[in-house]
N, C-alpha and C positions, 0 to 999 in steps of 0.2 A: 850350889843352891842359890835360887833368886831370894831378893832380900826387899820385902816389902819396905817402899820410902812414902814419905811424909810432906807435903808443902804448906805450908801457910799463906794466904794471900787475900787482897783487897780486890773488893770488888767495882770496878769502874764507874758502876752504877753510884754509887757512896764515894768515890775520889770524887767525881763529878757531878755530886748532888747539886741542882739547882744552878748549873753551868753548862745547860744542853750547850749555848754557840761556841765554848771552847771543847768541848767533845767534838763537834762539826769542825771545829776549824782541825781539831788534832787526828779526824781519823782523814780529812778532805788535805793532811799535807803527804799522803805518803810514807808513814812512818816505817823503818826499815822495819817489821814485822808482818807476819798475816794473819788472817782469821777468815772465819765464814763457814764452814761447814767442818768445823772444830768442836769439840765438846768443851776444851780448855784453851786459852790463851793467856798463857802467862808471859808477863811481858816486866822487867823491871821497873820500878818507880823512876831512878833514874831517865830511863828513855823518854817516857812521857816528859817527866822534867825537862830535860833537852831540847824537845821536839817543840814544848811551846816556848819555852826561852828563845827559840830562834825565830816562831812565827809571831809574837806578843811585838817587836819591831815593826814589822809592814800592816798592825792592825789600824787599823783609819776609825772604828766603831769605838768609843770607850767605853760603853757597857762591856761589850765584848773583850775587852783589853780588862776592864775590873775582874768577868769572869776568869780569865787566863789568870791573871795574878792569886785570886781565890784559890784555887786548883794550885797552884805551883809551890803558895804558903803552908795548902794542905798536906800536902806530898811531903814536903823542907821539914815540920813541924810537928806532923801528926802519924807520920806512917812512916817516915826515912826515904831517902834515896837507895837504898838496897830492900828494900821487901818487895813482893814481887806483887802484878795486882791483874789480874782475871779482865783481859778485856770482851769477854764472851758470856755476859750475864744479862 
């Protein structure tokens, strides 16, 4: 018998409220995930984590280096490193 499951998740949109250039920088690095003609993209908090800790180094903008760190504090603080967050909203 199939067994209906359940996810809970964050939506990108609200990870990344008011941090469009770390959005642009986090989807413009190639992140080991896809999207695009998906209904769902669940992606861990974690990754995103990762993915800017690694590009917040080569940012030259410091606005854009404040937005990254906002987002990264959000994530660390307010949702975890393990919840998962919908990058398709």
């Amino acid at each position: 018998m199939l067994e209906k499951k359940t996810c809970e998740f964050y939506e990108a949109s609200d990870v990344f409220e008011d941090c469009r250039e770390a959005f642009n920088r986090f989807t413009h690095s190639e992140p080991e995930c896809s999207w695009g003609d998906n209904h769902r993209t669940l992606v861990r908090a974690s990754l995103i984590y990762d993915v800017l800790d690694r590009i917040i180094d080569d940012e030259d903008d410091v606005d854009v280096e404040l937005e990254i760190e906002a987002v990264m504090v959000r994530i660390k603080e307010q949702i975890g490193l393990d919840s998962y967050v919908d990058l398709e909203n």
